[in-house]
C-alpha positions in Angstrom: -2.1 32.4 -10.3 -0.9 32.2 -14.3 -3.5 31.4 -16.9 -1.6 28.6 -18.1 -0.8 27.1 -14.3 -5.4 27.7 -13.9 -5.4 25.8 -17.2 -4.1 22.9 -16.3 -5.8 22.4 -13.0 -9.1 23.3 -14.5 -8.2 20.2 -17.1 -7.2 18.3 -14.3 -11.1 18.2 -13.3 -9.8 20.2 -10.1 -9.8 24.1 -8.8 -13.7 24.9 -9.5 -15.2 23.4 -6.5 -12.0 24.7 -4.3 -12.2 28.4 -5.8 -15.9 28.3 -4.8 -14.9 27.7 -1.5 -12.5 30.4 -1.3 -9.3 28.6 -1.5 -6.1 28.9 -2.9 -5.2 26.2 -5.7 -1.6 25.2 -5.6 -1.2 24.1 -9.6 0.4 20.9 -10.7 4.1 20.6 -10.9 7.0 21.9 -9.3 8.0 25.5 -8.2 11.7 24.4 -8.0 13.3 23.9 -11.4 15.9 21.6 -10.1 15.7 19.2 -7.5 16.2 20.2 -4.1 19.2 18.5 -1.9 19.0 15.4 -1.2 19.9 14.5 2.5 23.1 12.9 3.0 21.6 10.5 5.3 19.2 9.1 2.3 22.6 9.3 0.3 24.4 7.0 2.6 22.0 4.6 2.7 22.1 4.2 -0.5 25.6 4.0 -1.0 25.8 1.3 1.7 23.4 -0.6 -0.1 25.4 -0.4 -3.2 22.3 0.7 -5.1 21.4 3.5 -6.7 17.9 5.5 -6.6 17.2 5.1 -10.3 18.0 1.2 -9.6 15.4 1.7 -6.0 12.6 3.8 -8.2 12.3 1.0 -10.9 12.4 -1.6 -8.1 9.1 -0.2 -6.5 8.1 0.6 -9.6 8.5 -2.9 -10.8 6.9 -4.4 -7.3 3.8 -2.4 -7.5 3.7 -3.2 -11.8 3.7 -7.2 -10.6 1.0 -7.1 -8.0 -1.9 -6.0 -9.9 -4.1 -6.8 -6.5 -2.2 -4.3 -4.3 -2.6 -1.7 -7.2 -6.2 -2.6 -7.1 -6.7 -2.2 -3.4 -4.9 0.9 -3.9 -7.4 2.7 -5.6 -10.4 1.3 -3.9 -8.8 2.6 -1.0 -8.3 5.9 -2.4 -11.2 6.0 -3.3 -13.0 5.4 -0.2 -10.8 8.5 1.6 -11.9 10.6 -1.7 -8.6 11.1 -3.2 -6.5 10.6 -6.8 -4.5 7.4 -6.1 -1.9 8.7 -7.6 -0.9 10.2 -4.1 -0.4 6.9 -2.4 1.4 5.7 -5.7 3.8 8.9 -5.1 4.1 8.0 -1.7 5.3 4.9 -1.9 7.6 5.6 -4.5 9.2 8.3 -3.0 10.0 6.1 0.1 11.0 3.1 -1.2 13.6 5.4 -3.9 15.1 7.4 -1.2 14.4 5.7 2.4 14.4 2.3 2.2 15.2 -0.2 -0.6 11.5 -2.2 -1.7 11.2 -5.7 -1.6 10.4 -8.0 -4.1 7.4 -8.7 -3.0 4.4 -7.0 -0.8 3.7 -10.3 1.1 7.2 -10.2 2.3 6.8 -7.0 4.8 3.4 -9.2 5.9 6.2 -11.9 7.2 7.8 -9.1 9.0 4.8 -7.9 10.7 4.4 -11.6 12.4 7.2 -11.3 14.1 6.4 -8.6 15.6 2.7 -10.0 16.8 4.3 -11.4 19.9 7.0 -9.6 20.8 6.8 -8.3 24.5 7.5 -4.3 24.4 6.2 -0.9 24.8 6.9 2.5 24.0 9.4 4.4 26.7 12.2 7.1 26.8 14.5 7.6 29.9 12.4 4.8 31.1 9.2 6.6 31.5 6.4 5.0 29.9 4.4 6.9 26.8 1.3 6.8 28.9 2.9 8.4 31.8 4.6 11.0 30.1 1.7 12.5 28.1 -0.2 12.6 31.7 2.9 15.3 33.1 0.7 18.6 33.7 2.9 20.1 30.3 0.0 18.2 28.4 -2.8 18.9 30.0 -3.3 22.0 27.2 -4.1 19.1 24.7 -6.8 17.5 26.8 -9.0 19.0 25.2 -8.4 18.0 21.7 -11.1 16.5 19.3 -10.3 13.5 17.3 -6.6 11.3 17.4 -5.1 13.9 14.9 -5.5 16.8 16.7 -4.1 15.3 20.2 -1.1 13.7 19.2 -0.4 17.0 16.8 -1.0 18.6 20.1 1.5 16.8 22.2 4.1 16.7 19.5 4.0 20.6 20.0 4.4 20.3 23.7 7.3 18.3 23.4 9.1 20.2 21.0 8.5 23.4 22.9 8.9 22.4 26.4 11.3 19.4 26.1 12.8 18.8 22.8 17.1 19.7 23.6 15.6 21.2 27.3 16.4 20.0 31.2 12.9 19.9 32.6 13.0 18.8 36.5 16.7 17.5 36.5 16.1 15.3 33.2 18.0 15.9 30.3 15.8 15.8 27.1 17.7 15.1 23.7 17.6 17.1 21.2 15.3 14.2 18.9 11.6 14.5 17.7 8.5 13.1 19.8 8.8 10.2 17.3 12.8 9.2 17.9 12.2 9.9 21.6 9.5 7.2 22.3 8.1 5.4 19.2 11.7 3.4 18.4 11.6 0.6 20.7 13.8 -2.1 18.5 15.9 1.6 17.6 15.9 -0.2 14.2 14.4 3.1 12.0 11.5 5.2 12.8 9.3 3.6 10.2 7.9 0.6 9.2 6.2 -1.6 6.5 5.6 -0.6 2.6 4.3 2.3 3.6 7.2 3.4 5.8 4.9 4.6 8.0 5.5 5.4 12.2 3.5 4.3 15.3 2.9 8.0 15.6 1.7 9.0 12.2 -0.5 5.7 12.7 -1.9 6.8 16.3 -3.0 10.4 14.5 -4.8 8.6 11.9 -6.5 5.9 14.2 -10.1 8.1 14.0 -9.9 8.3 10.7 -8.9 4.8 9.7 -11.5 3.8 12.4 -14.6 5.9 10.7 -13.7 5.0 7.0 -12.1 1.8 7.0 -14.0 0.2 10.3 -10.3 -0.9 11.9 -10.3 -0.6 16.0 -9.1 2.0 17.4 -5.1 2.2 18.0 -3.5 3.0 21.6 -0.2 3.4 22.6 -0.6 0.6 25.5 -0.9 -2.0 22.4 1.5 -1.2 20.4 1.6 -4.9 18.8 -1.7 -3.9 17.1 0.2 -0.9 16.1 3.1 -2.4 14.2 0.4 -4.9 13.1 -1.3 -2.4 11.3 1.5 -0.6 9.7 3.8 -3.3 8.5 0.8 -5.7 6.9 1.0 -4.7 3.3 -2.8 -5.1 3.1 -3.3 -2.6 6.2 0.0 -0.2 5.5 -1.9 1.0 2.5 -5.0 2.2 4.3 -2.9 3.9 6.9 -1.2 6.0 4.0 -4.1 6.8 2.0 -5.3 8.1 5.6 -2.4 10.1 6.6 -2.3 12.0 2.9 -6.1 12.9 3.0 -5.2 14.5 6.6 -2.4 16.4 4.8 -4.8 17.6 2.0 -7.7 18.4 4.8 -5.2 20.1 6.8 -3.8 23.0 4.1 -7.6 22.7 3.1 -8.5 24.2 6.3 -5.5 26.9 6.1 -7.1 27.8 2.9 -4.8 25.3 0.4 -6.1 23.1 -2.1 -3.4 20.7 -2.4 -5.1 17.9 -3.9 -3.9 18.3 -7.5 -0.1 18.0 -6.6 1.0 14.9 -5.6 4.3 16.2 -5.3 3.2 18.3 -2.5 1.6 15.5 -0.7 4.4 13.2 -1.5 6.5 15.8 0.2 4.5 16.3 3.4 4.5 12.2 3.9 8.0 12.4 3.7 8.4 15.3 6.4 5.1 15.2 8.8 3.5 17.5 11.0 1.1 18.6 8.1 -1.3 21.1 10.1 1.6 23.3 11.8 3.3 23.3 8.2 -0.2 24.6 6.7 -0.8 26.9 9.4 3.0 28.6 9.2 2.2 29.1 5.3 -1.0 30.6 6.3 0.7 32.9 9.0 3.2 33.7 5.8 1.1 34.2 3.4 -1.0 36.5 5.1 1.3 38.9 5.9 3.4 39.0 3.3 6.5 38.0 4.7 6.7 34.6 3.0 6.0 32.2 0.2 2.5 31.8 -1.1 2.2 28.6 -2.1 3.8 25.1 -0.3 6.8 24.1 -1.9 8.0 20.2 -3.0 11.3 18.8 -1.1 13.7 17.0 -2.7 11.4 13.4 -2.7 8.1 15.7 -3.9 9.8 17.1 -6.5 11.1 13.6 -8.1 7.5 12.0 -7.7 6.4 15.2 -9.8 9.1 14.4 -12.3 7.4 10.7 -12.3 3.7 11.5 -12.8 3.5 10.2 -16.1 5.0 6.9 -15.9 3.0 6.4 -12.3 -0.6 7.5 -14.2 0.3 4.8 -16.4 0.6 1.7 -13.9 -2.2 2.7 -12.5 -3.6 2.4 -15.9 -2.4 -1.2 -16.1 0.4 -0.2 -18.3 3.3 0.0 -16.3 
């Protein structure tokens, strides 16, 4: 690593305590000196919208500079799951300037999430029940599996291995993630709430959520509670503070310290799968065939760009 890149993570307060423990500090800022390509799906939403994402990044910025209570519960929550708050300020930001268009207000995705409270479905593909599926003898591999992270990482492997774009016993699979396949009942978007976050992402977090934060346990055969949990404002935020500490525990135990770049962790909110995507690097990095570090996508990199101007709302001066 370059002096300078050690200096600033040492002034950061970070890299001593992960250097003792044998890990590999990935330094603040990006790798990439422009920004990476941005998809043309996020594009056309944009477009559509007849927005712009300068015009979406002060919006959320402006939504979360108005509700000095959300900021609030946002570090207190961050604090509880031991990270910067920044991260969950980056992640937010990064969704609502290149996913979704914010709000004017929190409160309103809490009006959204009643009407879901009642609403009679469950979560099926080809008309097979989630439950069922997850009990064919392709999973049985994951049984095993300690804690609501590792099992559902588990049977998102299985599915894109053995069914993902595959005919398995006369049934066509499409060629769609785990997530598309069964976790979009109202096929309205994958994600949901101000923290954009799945019923899947949600469901590999429960333990967590459930040790820290004292919220029951999530299941599949209630997915009410689910969408409960990740559209109200109040709750989305725990469920994202949750899913970037797995990120952050997950390059930690691939030998990455990733907690003092919250472009990185902005970036692996945005695209998932965190432990297979530290593991790969690990695989990578070890023999020499690959990059050394995790890189920032295209919504990373801008929340790096950001940093400054996110520090300060969190400051109360935004």
């Amino acid at each position: 690593m370059a002096l300078t890149a050690l200096v600033l993570v040492f002034a950061n307060g970070l890299g001593l305590e992960a250097l003792a423990k044998g890990l590999t500090v990935v330094p603040p800022g990006n790798r990439f000196e422009q920004q990476p390509p941005i998809p043309a799906a996020s594009a056309n939403r944009t477009r559509a919208f007849k927005t712009t994402y300068d015009a979406k990044y002060h919006k959320i910025l402006a939504l979360l500079s108005n509700d000095k209570k959300l900021v609030q519960q946002i570090k207190d929550t961050a604090a509880a799951y031991g990270i910067d708050p920044i991260h969950v300020v980056g992640a937010l930001v990064g969704e609502h300037t290149y996913n979704v268009s914010s709000v004017d207000a929190a409160q309103t995705y809490y009006v959204k999430a009643l009407a879901y409270a009642n609403a009679d479905f469950e979560f099926r593909y080809k008309g097979i029940s989630l439950q069922s599926f997850v009990n064919r003898p392709e999973f049985s591999g994951c049984t095993p599996a300690k804690g609501s992270s590792a099992l559902w990482s588990c049977r998102t492997d299985v599915w894109n291995t053995q069914f993902l774009g595959k005919t398995v016993g006369k049934v066509a699979y499409e060629n769609v993630t785990f997530q598309r396949a069964f976790f979009q009942p109202f096929f309205a978007g994958q994600t949901f709430g101000l923290g954009q976050i799945s019923p899947l992402a949600a469901l590999q977090v429960t333990d967590l959520v459930n040790r820290v934060s004292g919220f029951e346990k999530l299941s599949p055969d209630r997915p009410q509670a689910i969408y409960r949990d990740i559209m109200d404002p109040k709750r989305s935020v725990i469920y994202t503070t949750a899913i970037l500490r797995e990120a952050i525990d997950a390059y930690a135990e691939e030998g990455f310290d990733i907690s003092g770049n919250p472009g990185i962790t902005a970036t692996l909110y945005n695209v998932g799968q965190p432990q297979r995507r530290a593991a790969e690097l690990r695989e990578a990095a070890a023999k020499g065939s690959g990059r050394k570090l995790p890189v920032e996508n295209y919504y990373g990199w801008f929340v790096n760009t950001k940093l400054d101007e996110l520090r300060a709302l969190l400051d109360g001066q935004g």
